[in-house]
C-alpha positions as CSV (number, residue, x, y, z in Angstrom):
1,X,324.5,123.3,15.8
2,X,324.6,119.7,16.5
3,X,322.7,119.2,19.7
4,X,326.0,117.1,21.5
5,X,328.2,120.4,21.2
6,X,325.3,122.9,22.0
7,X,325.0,120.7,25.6
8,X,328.6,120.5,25.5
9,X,328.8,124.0,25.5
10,X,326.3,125.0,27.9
11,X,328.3,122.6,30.1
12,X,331.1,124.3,29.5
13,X,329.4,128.4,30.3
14,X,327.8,126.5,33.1
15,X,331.6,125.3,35.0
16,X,333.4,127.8,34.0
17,X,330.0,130.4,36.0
18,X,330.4,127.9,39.1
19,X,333.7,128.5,39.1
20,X,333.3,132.4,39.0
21,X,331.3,132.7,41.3
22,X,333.1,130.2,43.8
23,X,336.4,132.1,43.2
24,X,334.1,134.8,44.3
25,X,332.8,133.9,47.5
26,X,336.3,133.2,49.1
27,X,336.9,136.4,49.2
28,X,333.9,138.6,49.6
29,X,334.9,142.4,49.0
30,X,334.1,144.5,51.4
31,X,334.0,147.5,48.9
32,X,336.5,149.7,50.8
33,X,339.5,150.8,48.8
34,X,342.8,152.3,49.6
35,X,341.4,155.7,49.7
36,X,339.4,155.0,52.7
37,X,342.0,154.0,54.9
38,X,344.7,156.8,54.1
39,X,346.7,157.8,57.3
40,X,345.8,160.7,59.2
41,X,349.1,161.5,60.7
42,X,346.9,163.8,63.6
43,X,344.8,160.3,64.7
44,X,345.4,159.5,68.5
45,X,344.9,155.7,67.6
46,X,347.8,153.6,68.9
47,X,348.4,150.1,69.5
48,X,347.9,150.7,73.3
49,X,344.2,152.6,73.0
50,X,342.6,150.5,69.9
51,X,345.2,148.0,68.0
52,X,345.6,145.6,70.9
53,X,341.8,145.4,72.8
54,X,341.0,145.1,68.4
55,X,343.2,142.4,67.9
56,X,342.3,140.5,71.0
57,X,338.8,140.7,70.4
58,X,338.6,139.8,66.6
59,X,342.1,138.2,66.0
60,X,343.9,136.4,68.4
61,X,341.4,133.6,69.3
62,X,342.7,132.4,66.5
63,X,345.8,134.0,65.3
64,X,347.8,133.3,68.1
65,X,351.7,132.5,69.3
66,X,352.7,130.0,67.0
67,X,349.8,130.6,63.6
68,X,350.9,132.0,60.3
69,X,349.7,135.5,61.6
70,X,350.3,136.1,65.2
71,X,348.2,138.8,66.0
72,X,349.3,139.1,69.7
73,X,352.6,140.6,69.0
74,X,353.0,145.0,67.8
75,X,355.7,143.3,65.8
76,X,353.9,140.7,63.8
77,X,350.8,142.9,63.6
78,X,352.9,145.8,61.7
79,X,355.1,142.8,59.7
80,X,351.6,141.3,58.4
81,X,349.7,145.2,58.0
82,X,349.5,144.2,54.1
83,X,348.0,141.0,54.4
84,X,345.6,141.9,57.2
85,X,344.6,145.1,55.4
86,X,343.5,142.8,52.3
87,X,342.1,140.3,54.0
88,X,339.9,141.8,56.9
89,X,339.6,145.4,55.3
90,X,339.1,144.8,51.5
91,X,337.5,141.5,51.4
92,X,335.5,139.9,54.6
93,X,337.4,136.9,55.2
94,X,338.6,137.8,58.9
95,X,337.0,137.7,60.9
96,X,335.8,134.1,60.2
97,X,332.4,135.3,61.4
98,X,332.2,138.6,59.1
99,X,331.4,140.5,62.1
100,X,333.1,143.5,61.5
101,X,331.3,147.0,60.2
102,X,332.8,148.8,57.7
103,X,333.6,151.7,60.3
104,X,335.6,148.9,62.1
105,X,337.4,147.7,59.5
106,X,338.1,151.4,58.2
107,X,339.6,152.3,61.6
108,X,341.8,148.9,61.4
109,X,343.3,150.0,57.5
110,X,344.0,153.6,59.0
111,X,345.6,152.3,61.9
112,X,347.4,149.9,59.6
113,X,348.9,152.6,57.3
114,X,350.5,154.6,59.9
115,X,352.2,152.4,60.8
116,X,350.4,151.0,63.7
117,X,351.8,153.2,66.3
């Protein structure tokens, strides 16, 4: 093999594994999965004992009155589950900080899924 298209080549494997693993570190899975936030319909977790005091802490400092994902509002919280469940159960994006445990984050998706009483 010529030695322009072997360097052209390497090149080549050596973007396309920089973009991999770039693509790959915006969003960080968390490795939960769907079945570890199934509903238990018999959970006492409601908005008024975890979601809002969660959401405060963790959320709101920056998803506020006015942001894409107001996270101060029952309403908006149960409009955007999907989105929050993907983004701060499955992968670690949110919080900013990654400061959630997995039992934290676990308790959010179950929240999530019923519903978010």
């Amino acid at each position: 093999m010529p030695l322009t298209k072997l360097v052209s080549s390497t090149l080549t494997l050596a973007v396309l594994g920089a973009l991999a693993l770039g693509l790959a570190a915006c969003s960080p899975s968390t490795g939960l999965g769907a079945g570890d936030i199934t509903c238990d319909a018999a959970s006492p977790v409601t908005y008024d004992n975890f979601g809002a005091a969660f959401m405060n802490t963790n959320c709101s400092g920056c998803h506020g009155p006015g942001s894409r994902t107001d996270t101060t509002s029952l309403a908006s919280i149960r409009a955007n589950a999907a989105g929050i469940i993907d983004q701060t159960v499955y992968n670690d994006s949110m919080p900013q900080d990654s400061s959630l445990t997995d039992a934290e984050r676990i308790e959010l998706g179950k929240w999530l899924n019923c519903g978010a009483p």
